[in-house]
C-alpha positions in Angstrom: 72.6 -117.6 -112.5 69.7 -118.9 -114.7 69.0 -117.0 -117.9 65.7 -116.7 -119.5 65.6 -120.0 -121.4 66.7 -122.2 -118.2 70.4 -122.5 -119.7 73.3 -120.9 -117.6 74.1 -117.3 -118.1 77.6 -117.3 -120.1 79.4 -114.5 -119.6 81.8 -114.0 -123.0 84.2 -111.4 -120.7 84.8 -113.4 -118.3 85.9 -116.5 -120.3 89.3 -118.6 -119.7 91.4 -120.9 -121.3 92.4 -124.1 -119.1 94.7 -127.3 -120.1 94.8 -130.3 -118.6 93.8 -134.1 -118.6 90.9 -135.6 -118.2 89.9 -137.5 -115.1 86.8 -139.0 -115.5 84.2 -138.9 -118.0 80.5 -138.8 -116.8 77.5 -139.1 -118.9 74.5 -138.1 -116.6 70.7 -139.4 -118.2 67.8 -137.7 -118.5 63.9 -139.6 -117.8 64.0 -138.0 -121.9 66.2 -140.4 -123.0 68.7 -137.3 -123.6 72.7 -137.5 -121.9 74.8 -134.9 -121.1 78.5 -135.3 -120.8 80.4 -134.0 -118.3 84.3 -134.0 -117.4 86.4 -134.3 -114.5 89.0 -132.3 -115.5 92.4 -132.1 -114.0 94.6 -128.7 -114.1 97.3 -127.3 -113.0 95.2 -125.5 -110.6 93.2 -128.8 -109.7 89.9 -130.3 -111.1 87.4 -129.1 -112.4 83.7 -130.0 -112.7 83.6 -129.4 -117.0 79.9 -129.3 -118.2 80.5 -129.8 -122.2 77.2 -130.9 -123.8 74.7 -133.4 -124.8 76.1 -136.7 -126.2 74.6 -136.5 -129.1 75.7 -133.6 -130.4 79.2 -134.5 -129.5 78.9 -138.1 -131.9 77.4 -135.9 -134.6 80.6 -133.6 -134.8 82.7 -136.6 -134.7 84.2 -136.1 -131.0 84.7 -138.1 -128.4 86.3 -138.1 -125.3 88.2 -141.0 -122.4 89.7 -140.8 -119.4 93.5 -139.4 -120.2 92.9 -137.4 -123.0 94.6 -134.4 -122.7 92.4 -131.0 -123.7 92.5 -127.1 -124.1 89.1 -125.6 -123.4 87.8 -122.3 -123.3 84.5 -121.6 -120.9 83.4 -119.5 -117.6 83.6 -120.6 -114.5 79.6 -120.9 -112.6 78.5 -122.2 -109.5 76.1 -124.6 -110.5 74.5 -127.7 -107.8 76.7 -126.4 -105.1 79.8 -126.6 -106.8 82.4 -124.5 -109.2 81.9 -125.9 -112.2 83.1 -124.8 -115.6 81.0 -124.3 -118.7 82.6 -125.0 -121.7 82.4 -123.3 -125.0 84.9 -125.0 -127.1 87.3 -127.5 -126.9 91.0 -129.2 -128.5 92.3 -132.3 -128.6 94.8 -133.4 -130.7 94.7 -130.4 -132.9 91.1 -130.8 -133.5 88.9 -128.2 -132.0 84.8 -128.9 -131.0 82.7 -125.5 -130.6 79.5 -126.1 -128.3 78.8 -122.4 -128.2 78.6 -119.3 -129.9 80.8 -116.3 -128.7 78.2 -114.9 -126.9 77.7 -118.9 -125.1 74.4 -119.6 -127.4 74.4 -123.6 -127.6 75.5 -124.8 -130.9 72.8 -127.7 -130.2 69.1 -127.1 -129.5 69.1 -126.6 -125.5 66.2 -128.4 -123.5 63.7 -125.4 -122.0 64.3 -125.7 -118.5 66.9 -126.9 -115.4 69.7 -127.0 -117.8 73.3 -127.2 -115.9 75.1 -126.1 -118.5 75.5 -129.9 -120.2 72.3 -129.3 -122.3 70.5 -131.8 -121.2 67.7 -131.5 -117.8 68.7 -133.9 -115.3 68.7 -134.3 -111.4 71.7 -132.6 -109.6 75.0 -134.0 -109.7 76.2 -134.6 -106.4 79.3 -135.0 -107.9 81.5 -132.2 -105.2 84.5 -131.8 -107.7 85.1 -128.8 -106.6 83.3 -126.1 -103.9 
């Protein structure tokens, strides 16, 4: 499911909309310096691994997230370190909306080159077994 610059493939057609409230939020490092955020995500459906982006780019839109918050976000579902995990494109809280990624699922943010999760940033895999 790699595309040619290391980041996920996104595929725009088969993208969803999923609510819910947010379980945990994990910030993963990389030996960079770089951290990605991720979300435990809990729908309807049950949780959800939610790869969003890197935390910088997240504080320089003014955005932040914690444990309870409740969300709308729109991504594709990928199997990424053994698990389901979703890769988010935009999200809304509290009537405020973040875009991480073009229509066609371009990174608003300048992606690292290679092993990227979906997050943005190159780290280890997350043994994290949200979902499989």
């Amino acid at each position: 499911m790699l595309a040619q610059s290391g980041s996920l493939a996104y595929e725009p057609s088969a993208e969803l909309t999923v609510s819910g409230t947010i379980v945990h939020v994990v910030s993963v490092a990389a030996a960079d310096g770089t951290v990605g955020v991720h979300l435990d995500f809990k729908t309807l459906d049950g949780m959800l691994n939610v790869h969003v982006a890197p935390a910088l780019f997240i504080g320089q839109e003014n955005f932040w997230f914690f444990a309870d918050d409740q969300l709308e976000i729109v991504g594709v579902k990928a199997f990424v370190d053994g698990n389901t995990s979703f890769i988010a494109r935009s999200l809304k809280k509290d009537g405020k909306t973040l875009t991480l990624r073009a229509p066609d699922g371009k990174p608003a943010w300048k992606p690292a080159t290679e092993g990227t999760d979906g997050c943005g940033v190159t780290h280890a895999p997350l043994p994290r077994g949200t979902e499989r």
